[in-house]
N, C-alpha and C positions, 0 to 999 in steps of 0.2 A: 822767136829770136831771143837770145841771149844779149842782157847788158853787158857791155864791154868794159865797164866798168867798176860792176860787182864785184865784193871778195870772191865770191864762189867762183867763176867764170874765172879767172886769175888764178884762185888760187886751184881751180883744175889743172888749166895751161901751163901753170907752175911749175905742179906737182909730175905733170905728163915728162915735160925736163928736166925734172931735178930727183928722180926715183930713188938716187940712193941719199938722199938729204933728210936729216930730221926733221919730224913736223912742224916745228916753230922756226925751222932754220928758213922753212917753207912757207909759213905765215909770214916770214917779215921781206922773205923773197919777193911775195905777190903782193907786199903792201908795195913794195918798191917798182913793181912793173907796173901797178897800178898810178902811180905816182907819173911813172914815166909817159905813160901811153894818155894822161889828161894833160900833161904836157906838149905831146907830139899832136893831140889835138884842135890844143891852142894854138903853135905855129902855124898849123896848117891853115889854122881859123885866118891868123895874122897877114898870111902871104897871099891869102884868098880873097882879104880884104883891102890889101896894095893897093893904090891907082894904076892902073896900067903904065901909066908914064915914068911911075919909078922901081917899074921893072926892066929885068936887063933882057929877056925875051919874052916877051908878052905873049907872042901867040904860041908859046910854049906852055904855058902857065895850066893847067887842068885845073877847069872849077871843082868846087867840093861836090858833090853829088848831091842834090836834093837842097840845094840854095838858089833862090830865084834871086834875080836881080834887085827886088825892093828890098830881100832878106838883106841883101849886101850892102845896101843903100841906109839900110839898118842899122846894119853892124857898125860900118864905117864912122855915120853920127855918134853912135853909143861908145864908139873906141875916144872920138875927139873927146866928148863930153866926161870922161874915167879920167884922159889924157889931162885935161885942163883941171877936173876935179884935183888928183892926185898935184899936180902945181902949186894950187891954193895950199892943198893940207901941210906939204913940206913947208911951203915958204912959213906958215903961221905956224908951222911945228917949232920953228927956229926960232921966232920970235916967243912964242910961248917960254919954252925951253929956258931962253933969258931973263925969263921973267921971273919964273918960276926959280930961280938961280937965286934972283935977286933980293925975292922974298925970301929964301930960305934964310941966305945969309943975316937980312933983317931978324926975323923972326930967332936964329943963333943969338943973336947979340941981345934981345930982348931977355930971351929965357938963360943970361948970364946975370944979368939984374936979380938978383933973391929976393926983393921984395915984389916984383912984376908976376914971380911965379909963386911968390903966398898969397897973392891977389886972387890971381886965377885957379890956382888949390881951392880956394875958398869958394871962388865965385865964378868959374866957369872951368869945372874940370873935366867936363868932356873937349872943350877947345884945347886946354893945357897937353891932354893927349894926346889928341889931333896933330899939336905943331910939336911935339917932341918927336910924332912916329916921322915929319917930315926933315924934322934938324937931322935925324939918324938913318936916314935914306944916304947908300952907300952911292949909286948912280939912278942920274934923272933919264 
């Protein structure tokens, strides 16, 4: 059995549709069905890992093939726990972000000072680098 997600196996199935296409037109084709179909996997993953109850027909619903109930019981946990992960990281992303704002503009106003930055010429110009590559950063 063929991975269904290999270039190769894609970029046959590709190839088999797109015969009169150039070969790279054909590479970036199968990059993109490939792109698509781990996508179509995930939803399926998604819709498979539902609670029943917030489905709209339940005994409609076709499990995935070859997922046992603990797998699901599995998943479920591991989706909450990415769910609450990904929470944390934005809400501190935000706050960082301010932060990081906030020193910049510290650190501007310092290295306007000429003597703060013959200090640090002198005496620590690897730092002096450091916060000039950060005062020169167009977007945080």
């Amino acid at each position: 059995m063929t991975d269904p997600y290999s270039h190769q196996t894609t970029y046959i199935e590709t190839e088999n549709i797109s015969s009169g296409v150039k070969p790279l037109a054909v590479l970036s084709q199968s990059q993109v069905l490939q792109a698509v179909r781990r996508e179509v996997v995930y939803v399926r993953t998604l819709v498979a890992n539902t609670p029943k109850e917030q489905l709209l027909n339940p005994e409609k619903t076709k499990q995935m093939s070859g997922l046992k109930p603990e797998d699901l019981a599995r998943m479920e946990n591991e989706s909450g726990n990415v769910e609450q992960d990904y929470k944390i990281a934005k809400d501190s992303y935000n706050v960082d972000v301010y932060h990081l704002t906030l020193a910049r503009a510290y650190v501007r106003k310092l290295l306007g000072n000429a003597k703060i930055v013959k200090f640090l010429a002198a005496k620590h110009a690897d730092m002096l680098a450091e916060f000039q590559m950060l005062i020169a950063l167009e977007a945080l």
